[in-house]
C-alpha positions in Angstrom: 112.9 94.3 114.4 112.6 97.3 116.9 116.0 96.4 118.0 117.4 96.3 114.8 115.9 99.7 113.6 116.8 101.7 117.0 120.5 100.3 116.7 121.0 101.3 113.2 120.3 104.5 114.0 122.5 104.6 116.9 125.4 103.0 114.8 124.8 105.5 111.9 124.6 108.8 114.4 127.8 107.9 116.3 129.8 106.7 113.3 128.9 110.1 111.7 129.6 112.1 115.1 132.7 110.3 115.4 133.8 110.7 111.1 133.1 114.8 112.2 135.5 114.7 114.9 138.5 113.0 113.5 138.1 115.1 110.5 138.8 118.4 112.9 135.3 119.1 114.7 131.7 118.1 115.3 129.3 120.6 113.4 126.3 121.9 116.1 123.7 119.6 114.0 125.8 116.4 115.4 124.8 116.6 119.0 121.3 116.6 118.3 121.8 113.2 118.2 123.2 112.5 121.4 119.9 112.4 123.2 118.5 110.0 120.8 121.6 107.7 121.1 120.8 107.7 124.9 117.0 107.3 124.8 116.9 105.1 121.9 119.9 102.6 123.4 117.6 103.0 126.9 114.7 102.0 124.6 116.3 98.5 123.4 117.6 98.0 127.2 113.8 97.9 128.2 112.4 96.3 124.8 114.7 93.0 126.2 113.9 93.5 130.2 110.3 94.4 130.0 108.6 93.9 126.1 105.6 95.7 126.3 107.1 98.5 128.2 109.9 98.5 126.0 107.8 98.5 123.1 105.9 101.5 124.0 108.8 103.5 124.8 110.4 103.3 121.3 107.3 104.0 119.5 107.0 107.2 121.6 111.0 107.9 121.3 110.8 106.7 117.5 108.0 109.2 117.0 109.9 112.2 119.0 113.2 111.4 116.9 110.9 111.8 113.3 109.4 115.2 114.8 112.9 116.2 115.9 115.1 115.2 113.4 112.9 115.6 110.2 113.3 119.4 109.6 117.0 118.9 110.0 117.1 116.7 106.5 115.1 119.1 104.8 117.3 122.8 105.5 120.3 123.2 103.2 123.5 122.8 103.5 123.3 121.2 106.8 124.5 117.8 105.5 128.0 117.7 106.6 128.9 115.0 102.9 127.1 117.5 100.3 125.6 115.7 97.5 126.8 115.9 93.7 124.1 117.7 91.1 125.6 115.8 88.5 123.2 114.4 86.1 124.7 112.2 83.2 123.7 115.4 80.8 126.2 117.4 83.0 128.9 114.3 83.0 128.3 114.1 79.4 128.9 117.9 78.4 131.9 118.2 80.8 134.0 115.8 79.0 132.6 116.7 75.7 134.2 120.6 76.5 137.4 118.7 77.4 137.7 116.8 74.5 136.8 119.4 72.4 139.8 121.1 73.7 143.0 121.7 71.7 
């Protein structure tokens, strides 16, 4: 399961790293994650040579990546796919007004 966890997150970081650059340039809050791809891919390397070594270095690098990365989700507008606000009451009145034109 530790596998599976660290390489999800290696996936997800370089598919979004690699979505910024073919769409014209990596932002500066992409290659914060370009440690953790290294440590945490290091981190399933020893997990499969050495378990309990392994083990113990993706808890620490696990724990490093949450103190690291956590601010990052939480300032605005640093999300490079910016989320709707639409709420079905917004849907609802913006096609009303568009109806309700002649």
């Amino acid at each position: 399961m530790t596998v599976a966890g660290l390489g999800y997150f290696i996936l997800f970081a370089s598919a979004q790293i690699v979505a910024d650059w073919v769409s014209g340039s990596v932002p500066f809050y992409d290659y914060i994650h370009i440690p953790f791809i290294i440590l945490f891919g290091l981190s399933i390397v020893a997990t499969w040579a050495r378990p309990k070594a392994g083990y113990i270095m993706s808890l620490i690098s696990g724990v490093a990546g949450i103190v690291v990365l956590s601010p990052f989700t939480f300032v605005k507008g640093v999300s490079s796919q910016p989320r709707s606000r639409a709420t079905p009451l917004t849907v609802r009145a913006t096609l009303q007004s568009k109806l309700d034109r002649p």
